[in-house]
C-alpha positions as CSV (number, residue, x, y, z in Angstrom):
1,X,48.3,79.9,92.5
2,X,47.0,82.5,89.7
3,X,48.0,85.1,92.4
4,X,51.7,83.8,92.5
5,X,52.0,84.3,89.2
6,X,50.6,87.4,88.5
7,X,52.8,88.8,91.3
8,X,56.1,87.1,89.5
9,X,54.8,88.9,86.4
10,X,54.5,92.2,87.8
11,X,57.7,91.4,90.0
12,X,59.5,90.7,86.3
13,X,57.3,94.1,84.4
14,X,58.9,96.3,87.7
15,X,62.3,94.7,87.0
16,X,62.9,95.7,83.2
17,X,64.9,98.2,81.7
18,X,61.8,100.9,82.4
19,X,62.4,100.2,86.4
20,X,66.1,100.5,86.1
21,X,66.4,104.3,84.1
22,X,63.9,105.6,87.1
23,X,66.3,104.5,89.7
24,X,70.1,105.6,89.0
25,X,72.8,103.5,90.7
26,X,74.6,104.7,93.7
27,X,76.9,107.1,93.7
28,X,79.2,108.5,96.8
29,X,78.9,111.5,98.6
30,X,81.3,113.4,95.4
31,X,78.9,112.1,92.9
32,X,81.4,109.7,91.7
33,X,80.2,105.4,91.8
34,X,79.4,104.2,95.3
35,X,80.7,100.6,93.9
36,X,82.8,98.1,91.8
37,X,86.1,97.5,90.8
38,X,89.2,100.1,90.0
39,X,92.5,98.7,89.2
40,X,95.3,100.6,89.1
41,X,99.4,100.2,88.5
42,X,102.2,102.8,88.9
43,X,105.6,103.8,90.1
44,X,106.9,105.6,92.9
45,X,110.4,106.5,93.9
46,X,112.2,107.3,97.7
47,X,114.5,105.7,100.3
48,X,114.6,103.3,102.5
49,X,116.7,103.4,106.1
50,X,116.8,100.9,108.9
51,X,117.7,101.8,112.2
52,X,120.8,100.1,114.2
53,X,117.8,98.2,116.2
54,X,116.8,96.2,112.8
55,X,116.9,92.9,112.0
56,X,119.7,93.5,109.8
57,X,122.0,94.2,112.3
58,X,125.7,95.7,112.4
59,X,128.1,95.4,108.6
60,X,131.9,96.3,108.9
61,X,130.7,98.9,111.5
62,X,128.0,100.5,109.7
63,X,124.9,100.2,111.8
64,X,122.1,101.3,109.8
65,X,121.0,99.8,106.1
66,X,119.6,102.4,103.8
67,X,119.4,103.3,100.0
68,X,117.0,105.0,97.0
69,X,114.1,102.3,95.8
70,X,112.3,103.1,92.3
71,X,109.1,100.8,92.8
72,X,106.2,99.1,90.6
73,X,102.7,98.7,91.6
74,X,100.0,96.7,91.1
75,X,96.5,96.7,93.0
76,X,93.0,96.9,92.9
77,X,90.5,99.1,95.4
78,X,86.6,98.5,95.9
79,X,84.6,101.4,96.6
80,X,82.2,101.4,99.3
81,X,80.4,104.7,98.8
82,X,82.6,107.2,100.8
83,X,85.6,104.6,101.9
84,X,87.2,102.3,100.1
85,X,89.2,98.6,100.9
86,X,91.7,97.0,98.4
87,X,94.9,95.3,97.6
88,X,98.4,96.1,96.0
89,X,101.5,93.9,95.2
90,X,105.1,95.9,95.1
91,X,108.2,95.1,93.4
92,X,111.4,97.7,93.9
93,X,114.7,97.8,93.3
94,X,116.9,99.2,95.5
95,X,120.7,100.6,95.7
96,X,123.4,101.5,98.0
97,X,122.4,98.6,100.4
98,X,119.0,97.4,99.5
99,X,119.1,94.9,96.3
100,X,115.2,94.3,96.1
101,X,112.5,94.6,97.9
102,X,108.7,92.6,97.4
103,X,105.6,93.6,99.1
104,X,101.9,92.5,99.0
105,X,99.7,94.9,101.4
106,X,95.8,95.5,102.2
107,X,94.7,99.5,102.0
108,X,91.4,100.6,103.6
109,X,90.9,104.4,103.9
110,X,88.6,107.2,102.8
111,X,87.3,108.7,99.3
112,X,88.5,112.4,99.4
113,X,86.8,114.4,96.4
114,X,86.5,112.4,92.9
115,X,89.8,110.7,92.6
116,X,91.8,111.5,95.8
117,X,92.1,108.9,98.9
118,X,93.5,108.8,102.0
119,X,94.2,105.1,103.5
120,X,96.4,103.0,105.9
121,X,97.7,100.2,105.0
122,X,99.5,96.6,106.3
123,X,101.3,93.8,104.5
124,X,104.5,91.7,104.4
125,X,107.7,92.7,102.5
126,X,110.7,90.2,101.6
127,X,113.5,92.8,101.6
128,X,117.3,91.6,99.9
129,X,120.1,93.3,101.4
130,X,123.2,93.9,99.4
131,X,126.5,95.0,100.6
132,X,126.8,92.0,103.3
133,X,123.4,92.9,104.8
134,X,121.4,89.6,105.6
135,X,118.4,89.0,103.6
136,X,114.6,89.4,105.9
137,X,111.2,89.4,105.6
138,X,108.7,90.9,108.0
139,X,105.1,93.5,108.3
140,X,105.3,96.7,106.2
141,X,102.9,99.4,107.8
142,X,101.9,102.6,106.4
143,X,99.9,105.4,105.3
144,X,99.4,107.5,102.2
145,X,97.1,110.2,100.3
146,X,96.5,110.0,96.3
147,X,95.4,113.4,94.5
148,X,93.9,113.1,91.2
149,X,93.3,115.8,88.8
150,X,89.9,117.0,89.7
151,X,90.8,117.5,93.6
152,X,93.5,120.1,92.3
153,X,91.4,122.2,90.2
154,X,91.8,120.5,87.0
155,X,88.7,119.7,86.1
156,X,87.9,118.5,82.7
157,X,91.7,116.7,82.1
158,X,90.4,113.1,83.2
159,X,87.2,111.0,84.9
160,X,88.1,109.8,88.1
161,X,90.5,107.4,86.5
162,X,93.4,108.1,85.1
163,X,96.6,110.0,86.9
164,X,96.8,110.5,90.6
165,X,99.8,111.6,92.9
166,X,100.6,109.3,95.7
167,X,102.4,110.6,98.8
168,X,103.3,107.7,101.4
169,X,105.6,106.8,104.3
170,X,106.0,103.0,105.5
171,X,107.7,101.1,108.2
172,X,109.4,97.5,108.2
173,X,108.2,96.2,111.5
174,X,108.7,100.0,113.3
175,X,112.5,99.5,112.5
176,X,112.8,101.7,109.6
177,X,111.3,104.9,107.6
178,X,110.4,104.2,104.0
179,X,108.9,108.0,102.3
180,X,107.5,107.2,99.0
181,X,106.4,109.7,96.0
182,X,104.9,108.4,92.7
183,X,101.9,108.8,89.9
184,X,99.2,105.9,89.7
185,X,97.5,104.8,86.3
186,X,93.4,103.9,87.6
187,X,91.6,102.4,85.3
């Protein structure tokens, strides 16, 4: 029994603050943290068109839908030392044909540098036409790159948070092509 508790004692000596400075926490390949918790929001801009063979079918013989979206952002990723899994929520409005469109999607993708990414992503988006076009709802697919700072040679400016670029193109259930340009906020 004394031997149980000597070994707790030392287990609880080993475990102090001492133990912890002589063994950092892990970082990724870049040097940046391996893991935790980076929220983010931002906005990005683009169009939307969907082909003749969408679900919104043919209005007063136009047979595509399109139109320019401005779009919010909202999501969280969870670095895994050099990849990275997380989750967004969308909100954008649209014009010409599209009135709104909402989105929640997963992302899982690579660390590239200190603050860039490159990741696919899947989800489900309620779009609201306008115009006459039918309101539907379906999978969103896509994939995307973020740049930060640091990854463009300006180094110094911010950590790994703070501005990125993002560059993405999505699809409504393969029926339409959705480029998207913005800036994200990381936290």
């Amino acid at each position: 029994m004394k031997i149980c508790f000597a070994a707790a004692a030392l287990a609880l000596t080993l475990s102090g603050p001492g133990f912890a400075q002589d063994n950092p926490p892990p970082t990724a390949p870049d040097g940046s943290k391996a893991f935790g918790i980076e929220p983010y929001v931002g906005v990005l801009g683009g169009y939307d068109n969907y082909s003749r063979r969408s679900k919104f079918g043919v209005n007063g013989g136009r047979d595509n839908m399109d139109g320019e979206l401005v779009e919010g952002v909202a999501g969280v990723n969870v670095p895994l030392g050099a990849f990275f899994v997380g989750a967004e929520g969308t909100v954008s409005k649209g014009f010409k044909d599209i009135d709104w469109e909402y989105g929640v999607r997963g992302r899982a993708g690579l660390r590239a540098g200190t603050s860039g990414l490159i990741y696919g992503s899947a989800g489900y988006m309620w779009v609201n036409g306008d115009h006459g076009f039918p309101d539907r709802k379906d999978w969103i697919y896509g994939l995307g790159v973020e740049v930060g700072p640091k990854d463009i040679g300006l180094g110094g400016i911010t950590d790994s948070a703070g501005p990125r670029l993002r560059l993405q193109v999505d699809t409504f259930q393969f029926h339409s092509i959705r480029p998207m340009a913005g800036v994200m906020f990381h936290f």
